[in-house]
C-alpha positions in Angstrom: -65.0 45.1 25.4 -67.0 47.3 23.0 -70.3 48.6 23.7 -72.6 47.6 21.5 -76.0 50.0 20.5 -79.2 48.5 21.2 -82.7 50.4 19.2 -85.2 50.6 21.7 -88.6 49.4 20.7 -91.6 48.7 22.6 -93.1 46.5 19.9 -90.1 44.4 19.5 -89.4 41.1 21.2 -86.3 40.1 19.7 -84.4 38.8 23.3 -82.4 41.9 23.2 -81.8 44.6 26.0 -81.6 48.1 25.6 -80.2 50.3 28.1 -80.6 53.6 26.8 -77.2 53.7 25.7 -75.3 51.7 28.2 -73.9 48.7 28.3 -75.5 45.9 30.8 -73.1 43.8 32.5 -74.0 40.6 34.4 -71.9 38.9 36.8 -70.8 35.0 35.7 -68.5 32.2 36.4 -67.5 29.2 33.8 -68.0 25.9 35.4 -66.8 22.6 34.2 -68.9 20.1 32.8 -68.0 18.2 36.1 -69.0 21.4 38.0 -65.6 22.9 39.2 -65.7 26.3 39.2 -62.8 28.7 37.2 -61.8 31.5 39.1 -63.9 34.0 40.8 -67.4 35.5 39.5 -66.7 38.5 36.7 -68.4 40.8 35.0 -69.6 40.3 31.6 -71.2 42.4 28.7 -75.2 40.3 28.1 -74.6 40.7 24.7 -71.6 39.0 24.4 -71.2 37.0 21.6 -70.0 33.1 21.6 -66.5 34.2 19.6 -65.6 36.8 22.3 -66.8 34.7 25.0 -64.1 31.9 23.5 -61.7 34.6 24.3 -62.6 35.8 27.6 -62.8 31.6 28.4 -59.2 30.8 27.2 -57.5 33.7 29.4 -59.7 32.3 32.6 -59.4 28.9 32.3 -55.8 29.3 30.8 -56.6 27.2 27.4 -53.2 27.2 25.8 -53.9 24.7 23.7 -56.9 26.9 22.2 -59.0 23.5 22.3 -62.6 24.9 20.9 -65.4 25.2 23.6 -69.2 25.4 23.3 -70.9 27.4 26.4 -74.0 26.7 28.0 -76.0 28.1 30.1 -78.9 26.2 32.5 -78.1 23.5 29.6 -79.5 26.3 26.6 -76.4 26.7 24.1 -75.0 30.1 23.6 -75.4 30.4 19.9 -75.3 34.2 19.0 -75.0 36.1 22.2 -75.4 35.2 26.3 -79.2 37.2 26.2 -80.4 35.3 23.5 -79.6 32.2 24.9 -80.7 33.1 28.5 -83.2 35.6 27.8 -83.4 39.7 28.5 -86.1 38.6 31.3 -84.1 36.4 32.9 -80.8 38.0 33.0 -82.7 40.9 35.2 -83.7 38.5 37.7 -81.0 37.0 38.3 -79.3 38.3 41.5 -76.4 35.7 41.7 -73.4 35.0 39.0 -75.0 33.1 35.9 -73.1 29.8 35.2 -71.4 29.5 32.1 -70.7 25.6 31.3 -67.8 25.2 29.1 -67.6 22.3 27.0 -64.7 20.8 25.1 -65.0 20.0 21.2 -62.9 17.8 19.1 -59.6 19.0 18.5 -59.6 17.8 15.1 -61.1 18.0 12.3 -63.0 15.0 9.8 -62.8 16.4 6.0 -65.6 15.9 4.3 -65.5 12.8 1.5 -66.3 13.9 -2.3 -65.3 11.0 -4.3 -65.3 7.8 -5.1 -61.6 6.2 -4.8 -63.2 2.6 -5.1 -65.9 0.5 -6.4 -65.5 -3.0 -4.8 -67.4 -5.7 -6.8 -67.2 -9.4 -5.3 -70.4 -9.9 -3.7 -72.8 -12.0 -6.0 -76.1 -10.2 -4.0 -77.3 -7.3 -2.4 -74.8 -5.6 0.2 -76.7 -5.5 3.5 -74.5 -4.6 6.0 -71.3 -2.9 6.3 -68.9 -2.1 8.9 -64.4 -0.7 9.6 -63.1 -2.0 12.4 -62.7 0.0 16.1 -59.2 0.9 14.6 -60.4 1.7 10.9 -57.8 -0.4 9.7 -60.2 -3.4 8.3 -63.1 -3.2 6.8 -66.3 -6.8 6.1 -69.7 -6.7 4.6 -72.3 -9.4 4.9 -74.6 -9.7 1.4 -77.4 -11.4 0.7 -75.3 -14.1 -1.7 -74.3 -15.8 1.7 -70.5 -14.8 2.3 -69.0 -12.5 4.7 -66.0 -10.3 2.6 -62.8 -8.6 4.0 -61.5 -5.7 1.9 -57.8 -4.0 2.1 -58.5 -0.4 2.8 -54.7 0.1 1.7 -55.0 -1.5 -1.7 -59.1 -0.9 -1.8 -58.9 -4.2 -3.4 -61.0 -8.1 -2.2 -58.9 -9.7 0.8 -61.0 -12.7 1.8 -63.8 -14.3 0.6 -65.3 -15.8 4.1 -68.5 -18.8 3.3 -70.1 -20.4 6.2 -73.8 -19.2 6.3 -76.3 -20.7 4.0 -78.8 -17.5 4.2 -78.6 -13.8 3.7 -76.2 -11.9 6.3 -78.3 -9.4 7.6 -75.6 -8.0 10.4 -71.8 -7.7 11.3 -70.3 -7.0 14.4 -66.8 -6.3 15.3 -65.6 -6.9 18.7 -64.0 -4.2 20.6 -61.0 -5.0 20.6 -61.3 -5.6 16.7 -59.7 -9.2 16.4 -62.5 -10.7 16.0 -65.7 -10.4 13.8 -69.5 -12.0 13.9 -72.1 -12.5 11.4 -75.7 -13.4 12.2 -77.8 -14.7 9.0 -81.8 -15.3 8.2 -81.2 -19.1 9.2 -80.6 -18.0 12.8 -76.6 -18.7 13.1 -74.0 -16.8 14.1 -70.3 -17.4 12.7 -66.9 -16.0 14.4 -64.3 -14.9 11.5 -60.3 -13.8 12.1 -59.6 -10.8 9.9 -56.1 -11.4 9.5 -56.6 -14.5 7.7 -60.3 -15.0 7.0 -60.5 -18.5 8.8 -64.1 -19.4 10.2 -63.3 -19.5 14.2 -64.3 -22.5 15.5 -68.0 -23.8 14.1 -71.1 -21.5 13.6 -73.2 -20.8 16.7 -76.3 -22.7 16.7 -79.1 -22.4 19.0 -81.9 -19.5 16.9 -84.7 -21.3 15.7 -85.7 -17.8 13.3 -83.0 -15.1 11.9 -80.5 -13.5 13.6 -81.8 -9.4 14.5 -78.5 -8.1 15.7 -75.5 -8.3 17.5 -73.8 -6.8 20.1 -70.5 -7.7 22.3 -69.8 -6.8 25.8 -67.7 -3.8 26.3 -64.2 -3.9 26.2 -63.9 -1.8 29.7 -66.5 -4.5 31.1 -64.4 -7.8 28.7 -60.8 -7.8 28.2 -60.7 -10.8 26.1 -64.2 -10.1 24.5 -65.4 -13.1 25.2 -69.3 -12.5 25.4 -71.3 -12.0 22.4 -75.1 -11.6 22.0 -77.8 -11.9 19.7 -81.1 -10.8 19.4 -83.7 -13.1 17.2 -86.9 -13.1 15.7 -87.7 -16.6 17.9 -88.4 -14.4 20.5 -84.9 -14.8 22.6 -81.5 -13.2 23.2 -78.2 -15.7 23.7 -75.2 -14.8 25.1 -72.5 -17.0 23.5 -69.3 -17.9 25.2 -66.9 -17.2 21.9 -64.0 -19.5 23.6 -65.7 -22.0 25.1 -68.2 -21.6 21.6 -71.4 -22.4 23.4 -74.5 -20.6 25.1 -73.8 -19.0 28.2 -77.5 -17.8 28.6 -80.7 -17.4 26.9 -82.8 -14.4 27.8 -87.0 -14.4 27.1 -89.6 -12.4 28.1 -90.5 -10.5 24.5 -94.2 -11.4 22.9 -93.1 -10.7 19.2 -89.7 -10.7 18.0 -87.1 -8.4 18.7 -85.3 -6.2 16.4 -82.1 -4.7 18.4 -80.0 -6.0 21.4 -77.6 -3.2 23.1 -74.6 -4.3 25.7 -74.7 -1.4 27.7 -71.4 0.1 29.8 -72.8 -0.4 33.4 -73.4 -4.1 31.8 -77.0 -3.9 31.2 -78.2 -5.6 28.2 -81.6 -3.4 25.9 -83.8 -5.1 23.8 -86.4 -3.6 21.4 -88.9 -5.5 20.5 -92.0 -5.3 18.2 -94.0 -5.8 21.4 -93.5 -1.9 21.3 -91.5 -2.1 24.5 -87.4 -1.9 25.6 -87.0 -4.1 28.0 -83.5 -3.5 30.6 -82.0 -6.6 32.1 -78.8 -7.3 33.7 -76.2 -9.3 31.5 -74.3 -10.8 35.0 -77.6 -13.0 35.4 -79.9 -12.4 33.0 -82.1 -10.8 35.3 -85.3 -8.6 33.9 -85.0 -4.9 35.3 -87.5 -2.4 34.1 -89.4 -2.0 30.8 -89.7 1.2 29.0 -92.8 1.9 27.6 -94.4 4.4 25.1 -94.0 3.7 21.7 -97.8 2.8 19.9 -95.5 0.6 17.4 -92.7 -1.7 16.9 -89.8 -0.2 18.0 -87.4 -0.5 15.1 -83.7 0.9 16.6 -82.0 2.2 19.7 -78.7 3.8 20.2 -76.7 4.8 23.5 -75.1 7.6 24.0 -71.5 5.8 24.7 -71.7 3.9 21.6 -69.1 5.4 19.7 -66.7 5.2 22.6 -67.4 1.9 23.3 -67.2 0.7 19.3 -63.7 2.1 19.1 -62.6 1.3 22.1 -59.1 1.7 23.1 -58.5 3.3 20.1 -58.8 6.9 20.1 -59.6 8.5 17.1 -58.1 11.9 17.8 -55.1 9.6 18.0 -53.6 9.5 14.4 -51.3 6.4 15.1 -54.3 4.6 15.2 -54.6 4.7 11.3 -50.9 3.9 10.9 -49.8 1.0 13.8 -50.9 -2.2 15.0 -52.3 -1.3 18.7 -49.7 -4.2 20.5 -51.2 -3.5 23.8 -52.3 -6.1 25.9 -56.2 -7.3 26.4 -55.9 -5.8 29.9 -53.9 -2.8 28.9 -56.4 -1.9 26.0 -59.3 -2.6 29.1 -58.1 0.0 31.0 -57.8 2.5 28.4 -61.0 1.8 27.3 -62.4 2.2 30.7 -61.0 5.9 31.2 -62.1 6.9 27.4 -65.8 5.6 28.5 -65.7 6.9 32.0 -64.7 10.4 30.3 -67.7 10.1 27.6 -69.7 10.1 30.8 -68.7 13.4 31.8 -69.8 15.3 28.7 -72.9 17.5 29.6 -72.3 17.2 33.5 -75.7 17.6 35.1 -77.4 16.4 32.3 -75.6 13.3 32.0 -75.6 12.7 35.5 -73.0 10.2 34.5 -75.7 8.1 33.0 -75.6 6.3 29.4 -78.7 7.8 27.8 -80.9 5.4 25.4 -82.9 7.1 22.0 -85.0 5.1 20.6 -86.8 5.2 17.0 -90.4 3.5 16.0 -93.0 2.8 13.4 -95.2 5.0 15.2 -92.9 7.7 13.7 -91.7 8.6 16.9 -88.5 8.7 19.2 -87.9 8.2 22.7 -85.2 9.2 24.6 -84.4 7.4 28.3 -82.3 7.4 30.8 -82.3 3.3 31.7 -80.4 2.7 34.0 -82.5 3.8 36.9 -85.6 5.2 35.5 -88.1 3.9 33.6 -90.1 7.3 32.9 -88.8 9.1 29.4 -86.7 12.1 29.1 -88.5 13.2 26.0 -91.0 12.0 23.2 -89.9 12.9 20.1 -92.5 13.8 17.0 -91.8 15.1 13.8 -90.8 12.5 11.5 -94.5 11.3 9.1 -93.3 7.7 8.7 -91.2 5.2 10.5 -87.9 5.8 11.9 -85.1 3.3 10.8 -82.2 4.3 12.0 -81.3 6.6 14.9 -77.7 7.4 16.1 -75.8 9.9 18.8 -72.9 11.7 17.6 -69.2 10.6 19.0 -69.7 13.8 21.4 -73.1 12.6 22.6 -74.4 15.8 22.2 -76.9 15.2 19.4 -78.8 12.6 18.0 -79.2 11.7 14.2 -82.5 10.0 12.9 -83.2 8.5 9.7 -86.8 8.0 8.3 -88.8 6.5 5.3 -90.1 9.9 5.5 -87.4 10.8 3.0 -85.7 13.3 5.8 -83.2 13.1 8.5 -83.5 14.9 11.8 -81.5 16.1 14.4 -82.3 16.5 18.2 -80.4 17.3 21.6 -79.1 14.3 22.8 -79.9 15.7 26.2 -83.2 16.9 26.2 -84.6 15.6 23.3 -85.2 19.2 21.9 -85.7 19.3 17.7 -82.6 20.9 16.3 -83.1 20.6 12.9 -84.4 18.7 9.7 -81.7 17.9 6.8 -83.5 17.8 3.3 -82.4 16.6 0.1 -83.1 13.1 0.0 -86.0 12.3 -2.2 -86.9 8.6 -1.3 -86.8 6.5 2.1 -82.9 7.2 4.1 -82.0 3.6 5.7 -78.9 4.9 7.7 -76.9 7.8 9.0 -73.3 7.7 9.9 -71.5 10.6 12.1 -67.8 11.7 11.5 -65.5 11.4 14.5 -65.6 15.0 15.4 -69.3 15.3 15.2 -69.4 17.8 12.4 -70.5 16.1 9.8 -73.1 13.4 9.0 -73.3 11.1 6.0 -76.8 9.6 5.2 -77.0 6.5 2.4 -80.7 6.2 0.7 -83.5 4.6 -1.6 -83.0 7.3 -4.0 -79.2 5.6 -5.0 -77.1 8.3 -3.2 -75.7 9.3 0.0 -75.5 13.1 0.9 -72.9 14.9 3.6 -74.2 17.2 5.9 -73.1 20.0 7.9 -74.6 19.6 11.1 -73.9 23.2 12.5 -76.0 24.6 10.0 -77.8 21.8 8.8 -76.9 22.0 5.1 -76.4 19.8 2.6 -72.6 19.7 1.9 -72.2 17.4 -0.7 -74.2 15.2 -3.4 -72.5 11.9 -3.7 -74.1 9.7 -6.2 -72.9 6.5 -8.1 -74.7 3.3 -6.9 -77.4 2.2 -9.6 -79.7 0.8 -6.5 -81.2 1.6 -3.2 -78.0 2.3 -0.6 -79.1 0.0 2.5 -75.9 0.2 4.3 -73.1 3.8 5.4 -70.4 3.4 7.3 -67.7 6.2 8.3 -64.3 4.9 9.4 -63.8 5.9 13.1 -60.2 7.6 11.9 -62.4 9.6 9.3 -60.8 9.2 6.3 -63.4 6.9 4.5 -67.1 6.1 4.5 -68.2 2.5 2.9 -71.7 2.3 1.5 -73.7 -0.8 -0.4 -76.5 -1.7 -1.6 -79.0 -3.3 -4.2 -76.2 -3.0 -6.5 -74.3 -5.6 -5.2 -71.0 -3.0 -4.8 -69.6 -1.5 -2.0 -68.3 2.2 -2.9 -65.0 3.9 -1.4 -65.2 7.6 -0.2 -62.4 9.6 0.4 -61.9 13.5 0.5 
């Protein structure tokens, strides 16, 4: 390894080390994220940087694949070099090896969109929510003219024209297994739909006395036949439905105002945020109330989990590229079990930090995030401040690693999804930003807005990549396909736009 000359000066507090002239070595050992060590302790140059350190890690560990690691050290990233991340003061301390945590990124790579392909007109109202399926193959929207719509991704063309509501749609929900979507509407029902042919399954589910929040299905590791479904209301109440049997298989209360978000957790715990400014934790076996997580001054507006994105696609892996091009003809316990090992692996990213615990960030009108660990504790990890208005949407990346949050403060933020820690703020967007979507790998973000457009990011940098515009209206819903070839997005314009690279 090269030496590398270090300029002594007294004044300067850069992180560096000088040495008058010699190299410092430290001793370290990479460790898993599930804590195995690799080989015995070796001697390392401090300033070595993240690219070498990629080397040195692929002869240890044997990484003939050359699968892409990022290294961590007492859970600070090494970005530049091992002493800037750990510290010059630090590093002189320390008698035993340092830990160096090595943590797989994706394999593959999501292109960035830059053009329309599409325009799909159809709906008669504003588009208010859109959503692809676990596989990417399908693709519905729910508008404010009443009707649910399937679109051919293939063709980019109208496939079904699904009426059955009699009020605005204001979510979608695929089921995991993706045979199966729901709509909840403004009049407090909730429909079933087949995507293969459009058909209305069964009659609406009745039961909400105020419109339908959210939606939510139980995990596909935790529901082979997805057969549970629930729903969040403004009357106060969360049902889970019984989708063969079509009827309630429990009503959940406890919220003082009405609540905006339901989550189905993977260790089968059901979150709900409510305008009461609390999250309450309850287990979905019996309904029973658990904990509630408290510290927002406002109504909480949004949660997300950190398995989210594992658990929305699946058995479907989206490193998988067969996903994109065949029908999945695995069996409702076979695509379980698949499931189950792609969540339980989600739950070793980060190691210690994760302590094999889903993580919960929340986003409020206080202008504030929160981020949790619910399963057991009901104390925060981290509060959150930055954003000057409310947050609207938040979302972890696929990786888990970082957290995305949208605000009517025209920005969008970025934060450690393990500490909480700010990252960085993306600007660009000159009005409120409704939603943020991340691409599969967790490199890039796509955020939709009041100012008409939607904007790609670069997350390792946080720089604008690309300026999409086209809609003629606010952009309420953003959506990119978990096989990353396509984001949807729709709006006041009544259209639903088409991205491709």
């Amino acid at each position: 390894m090269p030496k590398r000359k270090h300029k002594k000066d007294d004044n300067e507090n850069s992180g560096e080390m000088s040495f008058d002239g010699e190299e410092k070595r430290i001793l370290c050992v990479f460790k898993s994220e599930s804590g195995d060590s690799e080989g015995s302790p070796f001697e390392l140059p401090t300033d070595i940087n993240r690219e070498k350190l990629q080397l040195v890690c692929d002869a240890v560990i044997k990484n003939e694949e050359k699968v892409p690691y990022a290294f961590f050290v007492n859970g600070v990233e090494i970005v530049e070099t091992l002493v800037k991340a750990v510290g010059a003061e630090t590093l002189s301390k320390t008698e035993s090896a340092i830990e160096i945590v090595y943590q797989p990124q994706a394999v593959f790579r999501v292109r960035a969109v830059t053009r329309c392909t599409s325009t799909l007109e159809g709906h008669a109202d504003a588009v208010l929510s859109v959503a692809f399926s676990p596989d990417g193959r399908h693709l519905a929207s729910g508008s404010g003219d009443t009707t649910v719509r399937f679109w051919d991704i293939t063709t980019e063309t109208p496939q079904f024209r699904c009426k059955g509501h009699q009020h605005w749609i204001l979510c979608v929900a695929w089921s995991f297994d993706g045979r199966k979507l729901a709509s909840g509407c403004k009049g407090g029902k909730v429909c079933l739909w087949n995507p293969k042919t459009g058909k209305q399954i069964s009659k609406p589910l009745t039961g909400h006395k105020n419109y339908v929040s959210s939606l939510a299905w139980k995990p596909l590791h935790l529901d082979p036949d997805q057969r549970y479904l629930a729903s969040s209301s403004k009357d106060l109440t969360v049902r889970i439905w019984d989708v063969i049997h079509f009827n309630v298989h429990m009503v959940i209360s406890g919220h003082m105002v009405h609540i905006s978000q339901v989550k189905w957790g993977g260790s089968d715990l059901l979150y709900t945020a409510s305008h009461d400014r609390s999250i309450k934790v309850w287990r979905a076996s019996d309904g029973v109330f658990c904990r509630s997580l408290e510290g927002h001054a406002h109504w909480v507006n949004t949660m997300a989990l950190s398995t989210d994105y594992v658990m929305r696609t699946g058995a479907f892996d989206p490193a998988d590229a067969k996903i994109v091009h065949e029908e999945i003809e695995d069996d409702a316990q076979e695509q379980s079990k698949k499931a189950k090992a792609r969540y339980e692996r989600t739950l070793t990213i980060g190691g210690k930090m994760q302590a094999g615990q889903e993580r919960l960030v929340s986003g409020s009108d206080d202008c504030t995030l929160y981020l949790w660990r619910p399963e057991r504790e009901k104390k925060p990890v981290a509060r959150m401040t930055g954003h000057q208005k409310p947050v609207n949407e938040v979302k972890f990346s696929p990786d888990t690693r970082l957290i995305a949050s949208a605000s009517f403060d025209k920005h969008v933020k970025l934060w450690d999804g393990f500490t909480g820690a700010y990252v960085a703020t993306l600007r660009g967007h000159v009005n409120m930003v409704y939603q943020v979507s991340w691409s599969a790998d967790s490199r890039l973000l796509v955020s939709g807005s009041k100012d008409s457009t939607l904007k790609v990011w670069k997350v390792n940098d946080g720089a604008i990549l690309l300026d999409l515009p086209g809609h003629a209206d606010e952009v309420f819903a953003v959506d990119w396909s978990p096989d990353g070839q396509r984001v949807v997005s729709g709006g006041k314009d009544k259209v639903l736009k088409i991205w491709r690279s």
